[in-house]
N, C-alpha and C positions, 0 to 999 in steps of 0.2 A: 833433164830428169822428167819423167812421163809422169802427171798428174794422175793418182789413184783414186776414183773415184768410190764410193762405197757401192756395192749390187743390192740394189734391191730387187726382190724377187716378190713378187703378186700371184697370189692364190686364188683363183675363182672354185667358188666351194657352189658345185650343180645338185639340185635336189629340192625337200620342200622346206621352208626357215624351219626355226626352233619352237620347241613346245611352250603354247603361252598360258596353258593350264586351266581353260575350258573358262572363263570366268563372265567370259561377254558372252557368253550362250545362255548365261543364268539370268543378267539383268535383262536381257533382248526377251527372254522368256515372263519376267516381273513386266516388261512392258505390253506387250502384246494383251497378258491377263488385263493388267489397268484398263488399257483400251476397249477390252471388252465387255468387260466392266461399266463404262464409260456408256458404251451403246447399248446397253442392254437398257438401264438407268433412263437414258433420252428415252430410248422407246415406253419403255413404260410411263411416262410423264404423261408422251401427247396420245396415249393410247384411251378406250371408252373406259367409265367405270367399271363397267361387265367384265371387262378383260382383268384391268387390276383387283378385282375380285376376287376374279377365281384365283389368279397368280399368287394371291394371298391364305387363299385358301390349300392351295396344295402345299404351301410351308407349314401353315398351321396343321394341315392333316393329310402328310401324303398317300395316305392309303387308305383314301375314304371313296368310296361307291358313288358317290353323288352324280347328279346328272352331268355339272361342271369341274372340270378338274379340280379335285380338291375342296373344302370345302370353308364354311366361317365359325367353327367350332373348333374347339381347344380339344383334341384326341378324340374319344369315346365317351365323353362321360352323356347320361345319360339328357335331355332337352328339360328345361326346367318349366313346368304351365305355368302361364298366365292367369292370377287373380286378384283381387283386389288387393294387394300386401305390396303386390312387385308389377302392377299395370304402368306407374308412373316411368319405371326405366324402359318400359318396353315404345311409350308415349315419347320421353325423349330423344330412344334409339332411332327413330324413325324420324323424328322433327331433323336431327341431326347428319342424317343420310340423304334428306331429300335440302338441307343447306351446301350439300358436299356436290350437288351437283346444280352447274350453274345453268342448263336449261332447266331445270326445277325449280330455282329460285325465286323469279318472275311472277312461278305461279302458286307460290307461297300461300298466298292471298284468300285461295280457291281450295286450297287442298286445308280440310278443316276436321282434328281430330280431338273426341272429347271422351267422356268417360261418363256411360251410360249407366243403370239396374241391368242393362241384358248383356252388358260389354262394352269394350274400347270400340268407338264409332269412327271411322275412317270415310270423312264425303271426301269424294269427288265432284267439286258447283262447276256448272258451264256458266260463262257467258255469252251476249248476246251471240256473237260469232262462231261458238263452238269452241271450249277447247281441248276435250279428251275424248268427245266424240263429231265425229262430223253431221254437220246442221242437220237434223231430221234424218238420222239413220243411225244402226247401230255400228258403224265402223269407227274403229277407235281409230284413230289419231296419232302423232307420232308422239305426241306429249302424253296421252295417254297409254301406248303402249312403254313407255319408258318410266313413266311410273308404277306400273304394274309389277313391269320386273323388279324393279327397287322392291315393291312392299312383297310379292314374293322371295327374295331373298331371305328376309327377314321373319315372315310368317311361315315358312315351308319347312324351320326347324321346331316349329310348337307343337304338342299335342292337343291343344283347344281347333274346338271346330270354329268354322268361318262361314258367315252369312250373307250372301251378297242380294242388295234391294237395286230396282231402278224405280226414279220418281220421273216425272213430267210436268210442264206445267197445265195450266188446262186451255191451250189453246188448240184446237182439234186438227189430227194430223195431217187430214186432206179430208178431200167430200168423198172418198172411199170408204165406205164402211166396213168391209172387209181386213182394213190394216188400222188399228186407232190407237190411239196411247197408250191400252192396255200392253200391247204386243211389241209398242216400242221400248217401253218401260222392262218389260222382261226380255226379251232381243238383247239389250244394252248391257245386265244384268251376268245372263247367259256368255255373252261377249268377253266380259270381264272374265269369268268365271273358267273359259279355255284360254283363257291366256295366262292365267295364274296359273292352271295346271300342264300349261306346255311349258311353263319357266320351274316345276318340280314340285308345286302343292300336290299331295295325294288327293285319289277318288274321296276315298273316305274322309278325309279331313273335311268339305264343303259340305254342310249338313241340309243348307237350304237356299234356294234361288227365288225372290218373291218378284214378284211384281205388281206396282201399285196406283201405275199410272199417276192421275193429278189427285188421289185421296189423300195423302199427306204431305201437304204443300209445306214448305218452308216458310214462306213469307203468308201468311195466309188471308192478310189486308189486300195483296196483289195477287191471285192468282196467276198472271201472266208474264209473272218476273224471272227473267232468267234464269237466276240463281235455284227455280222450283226443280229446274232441270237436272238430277246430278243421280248419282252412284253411289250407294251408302255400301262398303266393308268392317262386318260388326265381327272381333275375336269375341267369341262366346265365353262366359268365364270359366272354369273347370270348380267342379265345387270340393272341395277341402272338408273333408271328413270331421278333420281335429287337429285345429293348428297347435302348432308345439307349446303355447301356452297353455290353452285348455287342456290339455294332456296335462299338464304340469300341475294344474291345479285339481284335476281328476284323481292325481294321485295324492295328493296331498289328504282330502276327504277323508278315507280310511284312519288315519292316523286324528284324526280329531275323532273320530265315535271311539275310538282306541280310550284317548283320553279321556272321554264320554264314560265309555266303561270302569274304567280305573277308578273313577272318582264316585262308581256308583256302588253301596254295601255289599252286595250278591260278587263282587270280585273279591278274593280273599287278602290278592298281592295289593291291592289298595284298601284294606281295612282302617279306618281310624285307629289311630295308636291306645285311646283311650279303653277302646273294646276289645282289642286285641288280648291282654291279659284274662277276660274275663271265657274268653272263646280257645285260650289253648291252655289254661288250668283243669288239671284231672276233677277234681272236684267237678265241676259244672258241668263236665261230661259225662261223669257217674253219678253224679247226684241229683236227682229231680229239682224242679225249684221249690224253694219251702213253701208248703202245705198248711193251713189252716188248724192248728193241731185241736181235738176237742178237748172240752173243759173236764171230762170224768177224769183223763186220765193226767191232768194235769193234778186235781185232786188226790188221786193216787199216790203221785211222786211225791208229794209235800206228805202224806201222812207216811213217807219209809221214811224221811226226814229225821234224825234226832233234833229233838225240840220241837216237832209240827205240833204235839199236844198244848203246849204252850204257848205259842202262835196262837193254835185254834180258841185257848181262854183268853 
C-alpha cells in the first residue's frame, strides 16, 4: 500500500509587503527636528556675544528696523530716559554685561562707572601698556572696540544725549609741536565716538566731543600715571518736568485753599451754625438793625398810656 503523503503547495506572493501605516516616517521626523535642534543650540553657545544678541533680539522683536537683526527691546513700546530715579539699573545693566563677557572681565578693574551732577560717568583707564587704545595713538584696540560695542548696545536705545571726553597724562607726546596731547586727547575721543555710531548710536544723540588733554588729571599728585590716560562716556541726564509725585501733590494744593475757603465767613456753605439763624431770618433781612430811638417820643408813648398821669405824680 503506497504511502500518502500530504501536498503541500507554497505560494510566492511577488510585489511590495503590506501597509505598515506610515508611523516610522513620524518618529524619523521627531528625530531629525531634535538633531537640529541640538545644533542650532551648540552653535549658539560657542558663537560671539554680538551674535547671540541679535538672535535674541529678533525673538524678542521680529520686525524691528534695527541695524541688527532684531533687536533688545520687548515690542514697540516706547525707550524709557535715563535720570536720576532709574540711573542705578541702567549702572547695573551694564556692570552686568560687561561680567557676561569673559574678555571684559579681566578688565573689570579699568572700566570705572559712577554717578555724576552731569550724568552716569563711564571711564575708560589705560594702563601702562595700553589697553583700549594703542600706546600713543588713537587706534582703538581689540578690547576697546569690543567694549564699545557692548555699551552701544545698550545706550543706542536711550533718548539722553551722550558726551564723549579724552584726557592724557602730561607727559608730552613727542618733540613735534604740531601733534600734542591736545589732539590726541580729541583724536581718541573722536575714535570712540565713530565707533559707537557705526554700532547704531544716532548723529543726534552725541551732543559733544571735548578734548582736554592732561587739564583734568585723575590722579593729580602724579601727573604721569597711567591711569591719567582714559576715555570718559557721560549719559547726560534728561530733565523731568514733574515727577509723578510732585504732580501728586500739585494737585492736592487746590483742595486745601478749598478748605481755606470753607472755613472762611464770606463762604455761606461754611457759615457757622450759630449765625446762620440770624442771616436767613426775614426779620433781619427786612428790618434795619435797632436804631437809637430818641427820648421825645418816647415821652409821648407813656403820656397815651392809661395811668402815665399817675406815673408822672
Amino acid at each position: 500500500m503506497a504511502d500518502k503523503r500530504p501536498i503541500i503547495v507554497i505560494k510566492k506572493v511577488s510585489g511590495h509587503g503590506g501597509h505598515h501605516g506610515g508611523a516610522w516616517k513620524v518618529a524619523y521626523a521627531d528625530f531629525v527636528t531634535a538633531m537640529m535642534a541640538l545644533f542650532i543650540v551648540l552653535w549658539l553657545l560657542s558663537s560671539s556675544a554680538k551674535v547671540k544678541k541679535a538672535v535674541a533680539g529678533y525673538f524678542n522683536d521680529p520686525m524691528s528696523s534695527h541695524k541688527e537683526t532684531g533687536s533688545d527691546k520687548m515690542g514697540d513700546d516706547e525707550s524709557i530716559p535715563i535720570d536720576k530715579q532709574n540711573v542705578q539699573k541702567l549702572k547695573e545693566q551694564i556692570q552686568k554685561a560687561i561680567r557676561e563677557q569673559k574678555d571684559l572681565q579681566k578688565l573689570a578693574k579699568q572700566i570705572e562707572i559712577t554717578i555724576t551732577p552731569e550724568g552716569l560717568r563711564i571711564e575708560l583707564i589705560e594702563d601702562k601698556s595700553g589697553t583700549f587704545f594703542q600706546s600713543g595713538s588713537a587706534k582703538l584696540s581689540d578690547s576697546g572696540q569690543q567694549l564699545l560695542d557692548m555699551l552701544a548696545g545698550q545706550l543706542k536705545p536711550l533718548p539722553n544725549h551722550l558726551l564723549l571726553e579724552g584726557h592724557t597724562d602730561s607727559q608730552p607726546y613727542s618733540n613735534d609741536n604740531a601733534y600734542t596731547n591736545w589732539e590726541l586727547s580729541a583724536d581718541r575721543a573722536n575714535a570712540a565716538r565713530r565707533l559707537l555710531q557705526q554700532d547704531g548710536v544716532g548723529k543726534s544723540q552725541i551732543s559733544q566731543v571735548r578734548g582736554y588733554a592732561d587739564q583734568l588729571l585723575r590722579v593729580k599728585n602724579d601727573p604721569l600715571d597711567p591711569s591719567n590716560r582714559r576715555v570718559s562716556l557721560i549719559v547726560q541726564w534728561v530733565e523731568v518736568h514733574q515727577p509723578p509725585a510732585a504732580a501728586g501733590e500739585d494737585k492736592k494744593e487746590p483742595k486745601t485753599s478749598e478748605t481755606a475757603k470753607d472755613l472762611s465767613p464770606a463762604n455761606p456753605k461754611s457759615s457757622d451754625q450759630k449765625s446762620t439763624p440770624t442771616s436767613t431770618a426775614k426779620p433781619s433781612a427786612t428790618t434795619p438793625p435797632a436804631a437809637p430811638v430818641p427820648t421825645s417820643l418816647i415821652d409821648k408813648v407813656k403820656g397815651m398810656l392809661p395811668g402815665s398821669k399817675t406815673t408822672k405824680k
